[in-house]
C-alpha positions in Angstrom: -22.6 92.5 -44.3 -18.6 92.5 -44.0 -16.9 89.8 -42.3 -13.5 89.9 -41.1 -10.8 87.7 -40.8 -11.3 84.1 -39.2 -15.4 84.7 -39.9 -15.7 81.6 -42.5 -13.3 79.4 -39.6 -15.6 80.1 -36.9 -18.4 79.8 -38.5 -17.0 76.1 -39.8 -16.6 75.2 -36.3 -12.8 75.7 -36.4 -10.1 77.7 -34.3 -9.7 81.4 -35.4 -6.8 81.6 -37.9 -3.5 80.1 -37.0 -4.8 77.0 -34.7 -5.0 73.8 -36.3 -8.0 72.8 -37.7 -8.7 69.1 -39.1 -11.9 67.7 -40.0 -12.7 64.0 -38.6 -12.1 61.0 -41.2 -16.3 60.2 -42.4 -17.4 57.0 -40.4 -15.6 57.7 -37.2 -16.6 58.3 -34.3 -15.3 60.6 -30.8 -17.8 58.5 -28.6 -15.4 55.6 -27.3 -16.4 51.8 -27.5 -20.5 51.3 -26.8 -21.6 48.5 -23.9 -22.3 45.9 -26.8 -18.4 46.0 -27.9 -17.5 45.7 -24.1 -19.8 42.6 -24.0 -18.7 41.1 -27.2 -14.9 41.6 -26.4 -15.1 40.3 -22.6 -17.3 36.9 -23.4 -14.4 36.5 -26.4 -12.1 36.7 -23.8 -13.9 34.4 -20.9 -13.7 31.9 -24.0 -10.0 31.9 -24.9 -9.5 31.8 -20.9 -11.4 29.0 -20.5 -9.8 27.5 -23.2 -6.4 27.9 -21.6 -7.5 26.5 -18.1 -9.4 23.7 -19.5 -5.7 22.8 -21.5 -4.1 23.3 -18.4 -5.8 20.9 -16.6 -6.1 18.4 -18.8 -2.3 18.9 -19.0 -2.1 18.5 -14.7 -4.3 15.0 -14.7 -2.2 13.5 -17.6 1.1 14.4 -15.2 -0.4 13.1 -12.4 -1.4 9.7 -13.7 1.9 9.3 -15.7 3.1 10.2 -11.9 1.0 7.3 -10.3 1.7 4.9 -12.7 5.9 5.2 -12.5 4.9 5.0 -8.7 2.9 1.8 -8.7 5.2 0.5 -11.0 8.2 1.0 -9.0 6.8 0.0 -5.7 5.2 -3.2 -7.4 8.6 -4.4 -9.0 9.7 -3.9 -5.1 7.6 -6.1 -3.5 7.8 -8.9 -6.2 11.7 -8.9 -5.6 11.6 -9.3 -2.4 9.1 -12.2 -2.8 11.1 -13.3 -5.7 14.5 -13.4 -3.7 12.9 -15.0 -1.0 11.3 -17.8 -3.0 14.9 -18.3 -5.0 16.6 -18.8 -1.2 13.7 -21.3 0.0 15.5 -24.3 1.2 14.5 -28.1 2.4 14.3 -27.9 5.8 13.0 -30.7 8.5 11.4 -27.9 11.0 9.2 -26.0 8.4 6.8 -27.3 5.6 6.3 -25.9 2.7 2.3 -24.3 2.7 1.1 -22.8 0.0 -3.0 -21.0 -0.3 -4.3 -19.0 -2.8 -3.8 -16.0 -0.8 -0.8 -17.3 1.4 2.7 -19.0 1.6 5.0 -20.2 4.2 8.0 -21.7 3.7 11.5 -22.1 4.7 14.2 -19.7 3.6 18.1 -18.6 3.8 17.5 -15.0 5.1 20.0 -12.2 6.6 19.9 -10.1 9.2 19.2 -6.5 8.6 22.2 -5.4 10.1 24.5 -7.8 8.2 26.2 -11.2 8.7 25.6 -14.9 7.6 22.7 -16.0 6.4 20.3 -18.2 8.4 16.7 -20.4 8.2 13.9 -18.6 8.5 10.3 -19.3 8.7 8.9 -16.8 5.6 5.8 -15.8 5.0 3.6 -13.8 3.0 -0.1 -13.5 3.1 -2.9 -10.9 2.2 -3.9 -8.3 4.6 -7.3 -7.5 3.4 -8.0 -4.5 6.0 -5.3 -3.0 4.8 -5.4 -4.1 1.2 -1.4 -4.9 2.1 1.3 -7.9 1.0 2.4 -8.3 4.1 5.9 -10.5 4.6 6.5 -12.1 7.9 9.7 -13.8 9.1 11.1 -15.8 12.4 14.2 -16.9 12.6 14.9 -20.7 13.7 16.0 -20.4 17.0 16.9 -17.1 17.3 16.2 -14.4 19.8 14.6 -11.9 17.6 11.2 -13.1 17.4 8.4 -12.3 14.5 8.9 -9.8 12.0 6.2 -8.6 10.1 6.4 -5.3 7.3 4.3 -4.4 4.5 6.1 -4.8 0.9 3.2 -3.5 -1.4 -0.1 -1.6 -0.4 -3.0 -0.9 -2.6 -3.1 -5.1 -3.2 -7.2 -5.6 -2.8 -6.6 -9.1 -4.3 -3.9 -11.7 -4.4 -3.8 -15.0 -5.7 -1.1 -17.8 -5.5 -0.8 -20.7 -8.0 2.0 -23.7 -7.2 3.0 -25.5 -10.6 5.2 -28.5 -10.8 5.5 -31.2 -13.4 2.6 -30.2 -15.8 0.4 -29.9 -12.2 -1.2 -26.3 -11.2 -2.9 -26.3 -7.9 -4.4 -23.0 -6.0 -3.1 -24.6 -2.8 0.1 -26.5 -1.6 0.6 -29.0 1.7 3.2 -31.5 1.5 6.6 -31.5 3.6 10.0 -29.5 3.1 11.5 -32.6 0.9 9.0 -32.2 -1.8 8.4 -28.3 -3.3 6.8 -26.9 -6.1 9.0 -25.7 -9.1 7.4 -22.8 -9.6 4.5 -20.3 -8.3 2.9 -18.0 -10.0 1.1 -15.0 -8.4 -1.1 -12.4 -10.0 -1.7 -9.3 -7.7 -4.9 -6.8 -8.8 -3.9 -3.2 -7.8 -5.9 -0.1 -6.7 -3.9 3.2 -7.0 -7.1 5.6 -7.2 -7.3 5.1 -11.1 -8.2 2.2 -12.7 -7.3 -1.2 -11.4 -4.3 -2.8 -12.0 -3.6 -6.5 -12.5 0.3 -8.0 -12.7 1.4 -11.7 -13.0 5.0 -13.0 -12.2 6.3 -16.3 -12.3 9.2 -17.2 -9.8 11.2 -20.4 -10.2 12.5 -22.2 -6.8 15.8 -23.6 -7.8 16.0 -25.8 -4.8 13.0 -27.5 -6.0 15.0 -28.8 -9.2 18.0 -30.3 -7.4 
């Protein structure tokens, strides 16, 4: 039998005579990806996302507590100035005794107003608030008009202790009158910030005391 032109191309499987006609490369395949390489490739890619999140979290809590601690560090060094400057202005004064307890002190102190001007004796305090884990610093005035003034200078104090040294002696407590002061106190305050707590000792020197 006589075949004509383009017989052997159809007969291939190709495009009669003139259309292109390429045979596929062995081994591959028109069918598109199976359900076993769509499986493989998304748990491949649920791993290097979790991966990802897991750095990116880790990354978040380290910033966060790098955060807390320049916090409670700054507001710590806060609250032991204040006590600090307060304890370097004590003075001897006739009206108020020194009073010292290992979770409180009262003494007398050159203070100023808030709003400016000389200085003036004060009754000073500070003592533990333990309802509201606070160091809490009072202050009345000696016969002034203004009355008791209390504010909170560090929260997040659970503990607080006061130590009163002076000449080799170191006593948890303190009574005597304004003519005869300790030369130093120590206090160590234990911190809670929501991590892990937090303990931090100063010593403050009361120059009067030395005089």
């Amino acid at each position: 039998m006589k075949r004509g032109p383009g017989t052997d191309n159809l007969h291939a499987g190709c495009a009669p005579a003139g259309d292109d006609c390429r045979a596929a490369p062995p081994g591959r395949s028109s069918r598109g990806f199976t359900l076993i390489e769509l499986l493989i490739v998304a748990a491949v890619l649920a791993v290097v996302i979790g991966s990802i999140a897991a750095c990116l979290a880790a990354g978040i809590r380290a910033w966060d507590a790098a955060r807390n601690f320049g916090r409670t560090e700054a507001e710590t060094a806060f609250g032991l100035s204040v006590l600090r400057r307060d304890l370097h202005n004590a003075v001897d004064f006739h009206a108020v005794s020194f009073r010292g307890e290992p979770d409180e002190v009262n003494f007398a102190a050159l203070v100023r107003p808030p709003g400016g001007g000389p200085a003036r004796i004060a009754a000073v305090g500070y003592r533990l608030d333990r309802g509201r884990q606070a160091l809490v610093r009072s202050e009345e005035v000696f016969r002034g008009e203004e009355g008791e003034r209390e504010e909170v200078v560090l929260s997040g104090v659970p503990e607080l202790d006061f130590r009163y040294r002076a000449a080799g002696d170191d006593s948890p407590g303190w009574e005597t009158s304004a003519t005869s002061l300790p030369a130093r106190v120590a206090v160590t305050l234990r911190l809670e910030t929501g991590g892990a707590p937090r303990e931090w000792l100063s010593e403050i020197t009361i120059p009067v005391a030395r005089q």
